[in-house]
TORPA-4810 file (N, C-alpha, C, O; in nm, 3 decimals):
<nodes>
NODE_1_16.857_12.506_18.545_16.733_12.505_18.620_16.621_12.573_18.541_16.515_12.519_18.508_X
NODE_2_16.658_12.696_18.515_16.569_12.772_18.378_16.491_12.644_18.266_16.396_12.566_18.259_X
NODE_3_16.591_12.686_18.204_16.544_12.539_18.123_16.487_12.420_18.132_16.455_12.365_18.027_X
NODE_4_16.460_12.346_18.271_16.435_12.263_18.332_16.273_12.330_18.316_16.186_12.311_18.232_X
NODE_5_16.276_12.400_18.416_16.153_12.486_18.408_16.064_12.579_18.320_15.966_12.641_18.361_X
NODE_6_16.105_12.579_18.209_16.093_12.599_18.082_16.034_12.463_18.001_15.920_12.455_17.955_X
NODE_7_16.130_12.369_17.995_16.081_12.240_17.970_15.921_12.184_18.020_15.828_12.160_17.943_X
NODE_8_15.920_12.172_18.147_15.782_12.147_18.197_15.676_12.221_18.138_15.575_12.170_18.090_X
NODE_9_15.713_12.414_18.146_15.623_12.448_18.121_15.543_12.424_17.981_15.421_12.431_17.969_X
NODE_10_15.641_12.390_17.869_15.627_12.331_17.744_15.568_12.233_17.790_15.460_12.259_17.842_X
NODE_11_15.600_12.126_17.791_15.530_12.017_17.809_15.376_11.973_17.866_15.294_11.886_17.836_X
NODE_12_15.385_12.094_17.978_15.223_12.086_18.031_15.144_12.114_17.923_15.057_12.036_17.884_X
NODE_13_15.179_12.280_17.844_15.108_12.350_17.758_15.015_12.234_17.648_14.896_12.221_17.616_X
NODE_14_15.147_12.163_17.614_15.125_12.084_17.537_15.018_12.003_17.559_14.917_12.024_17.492_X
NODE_15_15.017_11.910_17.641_14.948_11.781_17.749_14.802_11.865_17.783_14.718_11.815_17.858_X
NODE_16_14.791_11.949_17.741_14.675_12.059_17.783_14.568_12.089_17.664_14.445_12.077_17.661_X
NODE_17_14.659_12.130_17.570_14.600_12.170_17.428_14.564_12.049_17.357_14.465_12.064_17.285_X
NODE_18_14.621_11.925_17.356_14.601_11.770_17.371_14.423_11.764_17.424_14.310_11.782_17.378_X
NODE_19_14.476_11.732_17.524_14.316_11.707_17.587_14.261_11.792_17.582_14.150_11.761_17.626_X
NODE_20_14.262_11.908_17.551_14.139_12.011_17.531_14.055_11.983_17.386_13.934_12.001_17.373_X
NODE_21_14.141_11.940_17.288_14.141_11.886_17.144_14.078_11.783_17.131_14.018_11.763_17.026_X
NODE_22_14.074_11.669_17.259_14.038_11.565_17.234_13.865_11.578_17.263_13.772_11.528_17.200_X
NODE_23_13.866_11.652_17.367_13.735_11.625_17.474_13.635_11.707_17.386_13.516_11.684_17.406_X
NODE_24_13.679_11.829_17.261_13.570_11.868_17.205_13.587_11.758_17.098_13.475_11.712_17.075_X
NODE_25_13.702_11.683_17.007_13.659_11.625_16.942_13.587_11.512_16.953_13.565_11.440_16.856_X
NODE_26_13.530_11.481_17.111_13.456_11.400_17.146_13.328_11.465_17.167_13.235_11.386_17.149_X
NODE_27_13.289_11.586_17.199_13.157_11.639_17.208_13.106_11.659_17.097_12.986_11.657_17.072_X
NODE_28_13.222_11.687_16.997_13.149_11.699_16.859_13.081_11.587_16.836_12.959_11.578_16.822_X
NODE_29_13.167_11.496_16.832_13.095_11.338_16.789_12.934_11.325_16.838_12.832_11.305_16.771_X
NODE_30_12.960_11.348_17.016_12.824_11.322_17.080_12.726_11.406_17.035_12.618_11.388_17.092_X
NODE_31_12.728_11.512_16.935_12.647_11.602_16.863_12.577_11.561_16.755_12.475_11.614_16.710_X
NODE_32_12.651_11.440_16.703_12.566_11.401_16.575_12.458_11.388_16.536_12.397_11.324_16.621_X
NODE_33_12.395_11.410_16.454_12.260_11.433_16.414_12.249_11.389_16.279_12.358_11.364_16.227_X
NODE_34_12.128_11.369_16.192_12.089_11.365_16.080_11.964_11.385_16.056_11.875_11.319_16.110_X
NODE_35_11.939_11.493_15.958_11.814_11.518_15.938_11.784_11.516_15.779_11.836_11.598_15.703_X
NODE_36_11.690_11.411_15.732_11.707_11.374_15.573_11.495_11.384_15.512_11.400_11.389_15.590_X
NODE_37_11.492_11.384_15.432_11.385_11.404_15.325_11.362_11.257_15.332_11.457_11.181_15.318_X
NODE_38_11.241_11.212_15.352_11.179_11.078_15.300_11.210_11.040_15.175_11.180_11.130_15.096_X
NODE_39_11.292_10.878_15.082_11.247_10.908_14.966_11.371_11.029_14.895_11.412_11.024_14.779_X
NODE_40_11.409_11.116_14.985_11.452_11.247_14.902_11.413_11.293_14.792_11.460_11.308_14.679_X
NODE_41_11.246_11.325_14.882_11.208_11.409_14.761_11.156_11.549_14.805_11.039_11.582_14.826_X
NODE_42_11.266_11.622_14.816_11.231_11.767_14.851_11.195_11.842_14.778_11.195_11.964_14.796_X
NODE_43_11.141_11.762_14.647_11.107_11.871_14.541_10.975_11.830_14.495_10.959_11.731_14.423_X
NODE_44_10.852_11.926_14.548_10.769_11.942_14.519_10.619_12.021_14.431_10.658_12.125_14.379_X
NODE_45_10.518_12.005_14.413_10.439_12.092_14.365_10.300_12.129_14.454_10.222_12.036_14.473_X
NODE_46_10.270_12.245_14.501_10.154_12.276_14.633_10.025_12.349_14.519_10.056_12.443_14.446_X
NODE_47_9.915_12.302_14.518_9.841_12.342_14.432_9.724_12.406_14.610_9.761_12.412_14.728_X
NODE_48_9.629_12.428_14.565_9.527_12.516_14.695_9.483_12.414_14.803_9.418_12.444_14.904_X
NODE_49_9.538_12.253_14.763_9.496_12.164_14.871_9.653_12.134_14.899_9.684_12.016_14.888_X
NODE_50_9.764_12.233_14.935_9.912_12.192_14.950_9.962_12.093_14.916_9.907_12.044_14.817_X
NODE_51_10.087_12.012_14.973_10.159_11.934_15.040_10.199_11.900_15.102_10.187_11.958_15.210_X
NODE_52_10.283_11.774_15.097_10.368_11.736_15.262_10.440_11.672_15.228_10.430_11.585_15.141_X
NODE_53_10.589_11.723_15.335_10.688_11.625_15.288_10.694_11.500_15.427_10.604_11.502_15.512_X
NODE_54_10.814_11.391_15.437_10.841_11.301_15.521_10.996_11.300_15.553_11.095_11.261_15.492_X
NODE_55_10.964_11.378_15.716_11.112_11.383_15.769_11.136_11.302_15.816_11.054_11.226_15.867_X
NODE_56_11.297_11.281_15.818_11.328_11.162_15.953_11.456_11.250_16.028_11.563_11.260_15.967_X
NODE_57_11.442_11.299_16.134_11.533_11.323_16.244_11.611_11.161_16.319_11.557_11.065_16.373_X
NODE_58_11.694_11.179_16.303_11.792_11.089_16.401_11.899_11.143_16.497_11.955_11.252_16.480_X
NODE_59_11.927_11.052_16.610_12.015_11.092_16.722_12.142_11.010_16.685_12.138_10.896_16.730_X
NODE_60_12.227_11.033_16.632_12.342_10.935_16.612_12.451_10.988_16.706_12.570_10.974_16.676_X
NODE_61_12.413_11.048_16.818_12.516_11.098_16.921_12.552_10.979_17.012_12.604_10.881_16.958_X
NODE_62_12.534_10.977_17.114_12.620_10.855_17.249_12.473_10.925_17.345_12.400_10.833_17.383_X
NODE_63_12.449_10.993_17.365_12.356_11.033_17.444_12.219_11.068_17.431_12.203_11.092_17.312_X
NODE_64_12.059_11.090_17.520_11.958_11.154_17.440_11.985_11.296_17.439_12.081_11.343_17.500_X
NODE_65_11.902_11.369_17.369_11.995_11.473_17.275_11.785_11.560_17.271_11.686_11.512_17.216_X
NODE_66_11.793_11.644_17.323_11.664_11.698_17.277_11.677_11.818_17.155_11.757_11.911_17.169_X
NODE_67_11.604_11.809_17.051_11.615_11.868_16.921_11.500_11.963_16.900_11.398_11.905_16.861_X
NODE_68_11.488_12.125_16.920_11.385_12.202_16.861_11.421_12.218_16.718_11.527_12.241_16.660_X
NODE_69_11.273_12.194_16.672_11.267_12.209_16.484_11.185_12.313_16.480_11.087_12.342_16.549_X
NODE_70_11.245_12.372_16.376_11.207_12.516_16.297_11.158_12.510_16.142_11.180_12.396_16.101_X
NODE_71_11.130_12.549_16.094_11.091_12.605_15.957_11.133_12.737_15.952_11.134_12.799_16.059_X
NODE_72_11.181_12.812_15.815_11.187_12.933_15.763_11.135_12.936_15.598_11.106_12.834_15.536_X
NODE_73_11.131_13.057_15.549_11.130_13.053_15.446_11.246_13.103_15.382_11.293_13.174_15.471_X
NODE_74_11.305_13.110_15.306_11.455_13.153_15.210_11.416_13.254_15.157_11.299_13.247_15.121_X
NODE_75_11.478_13.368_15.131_11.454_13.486_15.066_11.518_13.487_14.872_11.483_13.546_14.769_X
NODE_76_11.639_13.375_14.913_11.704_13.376_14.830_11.636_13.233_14.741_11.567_13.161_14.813_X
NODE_77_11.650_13.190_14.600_11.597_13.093_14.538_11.737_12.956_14.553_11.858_12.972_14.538_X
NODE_78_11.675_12.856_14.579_11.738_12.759_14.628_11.734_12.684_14.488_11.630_12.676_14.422_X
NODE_79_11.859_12.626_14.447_11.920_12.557_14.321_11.818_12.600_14.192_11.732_12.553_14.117_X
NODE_80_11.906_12.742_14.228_11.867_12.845_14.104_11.714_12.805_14.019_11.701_12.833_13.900_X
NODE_81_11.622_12.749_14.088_11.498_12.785_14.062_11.394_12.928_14.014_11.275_12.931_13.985_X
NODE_82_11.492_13.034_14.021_11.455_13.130_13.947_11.426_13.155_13.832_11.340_13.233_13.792_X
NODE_83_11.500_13.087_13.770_11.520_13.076_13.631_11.417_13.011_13.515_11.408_13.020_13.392_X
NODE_84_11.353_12.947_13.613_11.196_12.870_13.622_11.097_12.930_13.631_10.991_12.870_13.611_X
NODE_85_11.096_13.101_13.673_10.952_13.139_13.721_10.922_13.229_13.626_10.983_13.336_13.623_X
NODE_86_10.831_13.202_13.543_10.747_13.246_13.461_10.774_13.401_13.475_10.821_13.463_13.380_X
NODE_87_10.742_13.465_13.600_10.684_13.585_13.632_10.816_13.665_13.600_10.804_13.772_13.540_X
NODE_88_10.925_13.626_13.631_11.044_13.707_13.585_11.100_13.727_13.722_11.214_13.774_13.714_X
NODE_89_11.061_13.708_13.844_11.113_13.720_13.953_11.202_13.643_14.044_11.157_13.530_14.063_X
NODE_90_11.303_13.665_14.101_11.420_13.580_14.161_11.365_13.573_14.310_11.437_13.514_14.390_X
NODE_91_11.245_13.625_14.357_11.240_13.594_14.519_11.174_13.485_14.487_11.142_13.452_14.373_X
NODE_92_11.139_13.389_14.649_11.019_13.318_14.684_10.911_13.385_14.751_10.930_13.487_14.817_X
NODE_93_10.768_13.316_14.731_10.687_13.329_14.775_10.668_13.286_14.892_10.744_13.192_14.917_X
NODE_94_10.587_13.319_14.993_10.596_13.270_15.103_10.475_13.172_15.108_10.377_13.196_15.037_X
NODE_95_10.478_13.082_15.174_10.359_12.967_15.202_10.360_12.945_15.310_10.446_12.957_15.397_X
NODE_96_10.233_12.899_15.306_10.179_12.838_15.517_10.326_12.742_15.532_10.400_12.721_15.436_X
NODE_97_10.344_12.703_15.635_10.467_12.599_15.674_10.404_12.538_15.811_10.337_12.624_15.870_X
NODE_98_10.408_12.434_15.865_10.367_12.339_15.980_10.415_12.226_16.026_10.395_12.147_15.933_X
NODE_99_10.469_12.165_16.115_10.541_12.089_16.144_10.476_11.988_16.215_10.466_12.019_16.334_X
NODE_100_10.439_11.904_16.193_10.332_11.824_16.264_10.403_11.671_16.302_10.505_11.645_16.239_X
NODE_101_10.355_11.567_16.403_10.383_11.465_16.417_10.340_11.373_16.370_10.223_11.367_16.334_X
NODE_102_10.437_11.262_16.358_10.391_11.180_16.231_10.241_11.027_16.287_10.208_10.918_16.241_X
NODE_103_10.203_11.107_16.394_10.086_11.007_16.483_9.954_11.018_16.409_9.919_11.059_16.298_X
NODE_104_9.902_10.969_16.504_9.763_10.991_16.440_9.705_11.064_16.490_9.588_11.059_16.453_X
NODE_105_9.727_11.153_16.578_9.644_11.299_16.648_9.703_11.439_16.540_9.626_11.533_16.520_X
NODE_106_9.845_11.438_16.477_9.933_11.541_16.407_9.973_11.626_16.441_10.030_11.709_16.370_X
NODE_107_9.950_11.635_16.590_9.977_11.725_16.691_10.098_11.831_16.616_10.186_11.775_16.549_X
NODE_108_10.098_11.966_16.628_10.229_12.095_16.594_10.311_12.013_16.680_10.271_11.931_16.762_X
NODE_109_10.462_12.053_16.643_10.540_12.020_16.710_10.664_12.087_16.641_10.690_12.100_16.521_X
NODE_110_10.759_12.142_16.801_10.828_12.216_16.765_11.000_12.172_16.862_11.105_12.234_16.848_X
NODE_111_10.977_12.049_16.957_11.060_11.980_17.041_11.050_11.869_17.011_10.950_11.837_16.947_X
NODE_112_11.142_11.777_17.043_11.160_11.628_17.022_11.302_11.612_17.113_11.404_11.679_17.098_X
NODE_113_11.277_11.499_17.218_11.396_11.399_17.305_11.400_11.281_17.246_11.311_11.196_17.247_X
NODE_114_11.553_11.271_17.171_11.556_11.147_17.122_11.653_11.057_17.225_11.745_11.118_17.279_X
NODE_115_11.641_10.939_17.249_11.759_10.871_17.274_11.858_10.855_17.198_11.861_10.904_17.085_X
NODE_116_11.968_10.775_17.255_12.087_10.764_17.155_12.064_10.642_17.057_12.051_10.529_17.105_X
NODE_117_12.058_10.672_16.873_12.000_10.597_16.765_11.883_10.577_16.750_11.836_10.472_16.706_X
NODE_118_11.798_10.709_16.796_11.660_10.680_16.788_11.613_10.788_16.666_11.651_10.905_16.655_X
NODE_119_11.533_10.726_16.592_11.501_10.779_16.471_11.325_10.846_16.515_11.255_10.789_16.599_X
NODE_120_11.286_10.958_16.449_11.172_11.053_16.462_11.154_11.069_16.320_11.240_11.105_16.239_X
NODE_121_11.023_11.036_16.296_10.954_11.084_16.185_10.862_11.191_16.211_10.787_11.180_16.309_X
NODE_122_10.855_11.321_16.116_10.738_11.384_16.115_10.717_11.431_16.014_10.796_11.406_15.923_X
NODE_123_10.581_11.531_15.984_10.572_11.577_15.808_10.571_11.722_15.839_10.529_11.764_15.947_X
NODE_124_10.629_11.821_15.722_10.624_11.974_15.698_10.482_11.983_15.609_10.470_11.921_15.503_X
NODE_125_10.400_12.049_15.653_10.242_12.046_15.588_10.311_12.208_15.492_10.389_12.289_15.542_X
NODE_126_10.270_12.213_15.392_10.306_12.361_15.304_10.148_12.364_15.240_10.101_12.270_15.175_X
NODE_127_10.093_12.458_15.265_9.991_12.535_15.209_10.019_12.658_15.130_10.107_12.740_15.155_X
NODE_128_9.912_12.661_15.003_9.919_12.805_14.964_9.841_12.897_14.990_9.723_12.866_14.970_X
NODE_129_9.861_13.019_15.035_9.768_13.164_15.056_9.667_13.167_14.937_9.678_13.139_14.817_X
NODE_130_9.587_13.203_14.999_9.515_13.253_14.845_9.576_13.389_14.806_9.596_13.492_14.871_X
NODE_131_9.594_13.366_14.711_9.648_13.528_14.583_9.796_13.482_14.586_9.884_13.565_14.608_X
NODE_132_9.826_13.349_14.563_9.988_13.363_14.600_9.974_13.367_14.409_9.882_13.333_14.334_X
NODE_133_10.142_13.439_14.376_10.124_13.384_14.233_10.161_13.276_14.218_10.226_13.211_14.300_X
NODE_134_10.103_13.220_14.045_10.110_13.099_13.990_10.276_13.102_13.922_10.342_13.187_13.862_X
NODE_135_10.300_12.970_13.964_10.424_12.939_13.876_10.565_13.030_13.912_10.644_13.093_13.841_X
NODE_136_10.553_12.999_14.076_10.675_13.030_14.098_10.701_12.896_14.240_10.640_12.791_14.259_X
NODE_137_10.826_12.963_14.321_10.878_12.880_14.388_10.901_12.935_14.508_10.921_13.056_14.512_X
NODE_138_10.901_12.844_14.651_10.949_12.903_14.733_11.064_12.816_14.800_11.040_12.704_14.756_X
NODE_139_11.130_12.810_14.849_11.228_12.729_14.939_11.212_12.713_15.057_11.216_12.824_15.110_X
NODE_140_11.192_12.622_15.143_11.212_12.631_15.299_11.315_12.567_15.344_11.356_12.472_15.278_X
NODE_141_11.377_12.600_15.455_11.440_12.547_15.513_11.446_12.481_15.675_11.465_12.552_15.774_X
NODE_142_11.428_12.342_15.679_11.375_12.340_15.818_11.528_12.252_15.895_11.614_12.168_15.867_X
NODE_143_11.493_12.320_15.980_11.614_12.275_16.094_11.595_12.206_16.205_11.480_12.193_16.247_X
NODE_144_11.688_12.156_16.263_11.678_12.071_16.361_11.799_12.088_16.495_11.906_12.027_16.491_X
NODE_145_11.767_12.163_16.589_11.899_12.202_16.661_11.910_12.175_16.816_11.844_12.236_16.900_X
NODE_146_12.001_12.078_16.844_12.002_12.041_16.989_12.041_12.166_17.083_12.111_12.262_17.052_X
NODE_147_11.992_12.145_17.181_11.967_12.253_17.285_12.124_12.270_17.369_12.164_12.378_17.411_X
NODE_148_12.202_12.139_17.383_12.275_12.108_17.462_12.402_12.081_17.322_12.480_11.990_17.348_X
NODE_149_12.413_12.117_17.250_12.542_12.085_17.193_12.574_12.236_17.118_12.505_12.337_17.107_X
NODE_150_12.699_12.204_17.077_12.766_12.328_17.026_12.771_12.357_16.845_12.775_12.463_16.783_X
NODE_151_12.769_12.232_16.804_12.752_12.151_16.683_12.694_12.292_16.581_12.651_12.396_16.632_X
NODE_152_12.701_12.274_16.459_12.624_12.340_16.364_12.478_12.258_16.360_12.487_12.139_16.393_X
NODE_153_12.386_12.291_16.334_12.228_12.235_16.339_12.212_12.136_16.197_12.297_12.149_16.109_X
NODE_154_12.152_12.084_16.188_12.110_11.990_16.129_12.024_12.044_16.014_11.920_12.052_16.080_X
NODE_155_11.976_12.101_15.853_11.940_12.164_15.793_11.856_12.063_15.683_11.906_11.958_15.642_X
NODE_156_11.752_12.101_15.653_11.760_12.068_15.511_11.668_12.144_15.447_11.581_12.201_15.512_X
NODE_157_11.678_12.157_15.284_11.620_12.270_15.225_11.512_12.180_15.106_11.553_12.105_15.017_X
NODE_158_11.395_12.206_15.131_11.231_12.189_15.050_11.211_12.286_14.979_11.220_12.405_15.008_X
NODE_159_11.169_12.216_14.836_11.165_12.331_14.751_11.007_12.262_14.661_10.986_12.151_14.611_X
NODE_160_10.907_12.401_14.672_10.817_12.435_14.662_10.737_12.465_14.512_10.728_12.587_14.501_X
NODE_161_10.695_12.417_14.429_10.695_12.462_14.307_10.484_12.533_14.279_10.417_12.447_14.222_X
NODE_162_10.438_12.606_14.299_10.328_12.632_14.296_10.285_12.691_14.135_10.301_12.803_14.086_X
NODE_163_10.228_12.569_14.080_10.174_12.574_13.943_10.062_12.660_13.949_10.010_12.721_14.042_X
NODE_164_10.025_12.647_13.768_9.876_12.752_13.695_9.779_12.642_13.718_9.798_12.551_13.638_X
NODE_165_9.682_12.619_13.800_9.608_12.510_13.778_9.533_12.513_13.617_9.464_12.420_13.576_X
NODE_166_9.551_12.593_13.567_9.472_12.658_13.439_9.551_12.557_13.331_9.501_12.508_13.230_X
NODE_167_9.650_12.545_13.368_9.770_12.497_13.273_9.796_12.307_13.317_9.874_12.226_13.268_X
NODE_168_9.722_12.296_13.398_9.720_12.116_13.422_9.617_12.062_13.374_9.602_11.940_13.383_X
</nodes>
């Protein structure tokens, strides 16, 4: 009888850890995201009239999926671009950063509801400060993270190259 009852309890455990396995490896799925560089060209140069790059956010989940986007700046130099800066220094500089929509008003924007396979374009505007120095780099990293999933966020990293105009 022990054993009997022993048996079941195995068996439920089992039948349990099963579907518990399944139902996140199904929420994961419904988490999918992609967030990519226009072109992939995240590698740029911002002179005193900046740049801009061209994002595309997508919903590749089963469901709509609302996505707040961020910008940061990196402290650390992104694919060893240090090694590049004139000045002798391994940080980045910091630059304006802006997230705008890809309409014709350019409205800030910092939310987006996508449906399920619906693609969002917008641009990261990067300005330079005045007094930034010449001939270094900064990295950003802008993200993309659904409100409702558990998922790791959606990332990608822009890299910034601010020349000597003296030297063009």
């Amino acid at each position: 009888m022990i054993m009997k009852v022993i048996s079941i309890l195995i068996t439920m455990s089992f039948v349990a850890i099963i579907s518990f396995s399944d139902s996140k490896a199904i929420s994961y799925k419904d988490c999918k995201a992609e967030l990519s560089v226009e072109k992939n060209r995240s590698f740029k140069s911002a002179d005193e009239d900046g740049t801009q790059f061209s994002l595309v956010l997508t919903n590749m989940s089963l469901d709509s999926k609302t996505f707040y986007l961020s910008a940061k700046s990196l402290s650390e130099p992104c694919d060893n671009k240090a090694k590049y800066n004139k000045r002798g220094s391994s940080t980045n500089v910091d630059l304006n950063v802006s997230l705008n929509s890809d309409n014709v008003n350019k409205s800030a924007i910092n939310k987006i509801t996508l449906r399920s396979g619906q693609t969002y374009k917008f641009k990261v505007n990067v300005s330079v400060p005045k007094g930034t120095p010449y001939n270094t780099w900064s990295c950003i990293e802008i993200e993309a993270k659904s409100k409702d999933c558990e998922s790791k966020p959606e990332k990608t990293i822009l890299s910034v190259f601010v020349p000597d105009p003296s030297e063009g």
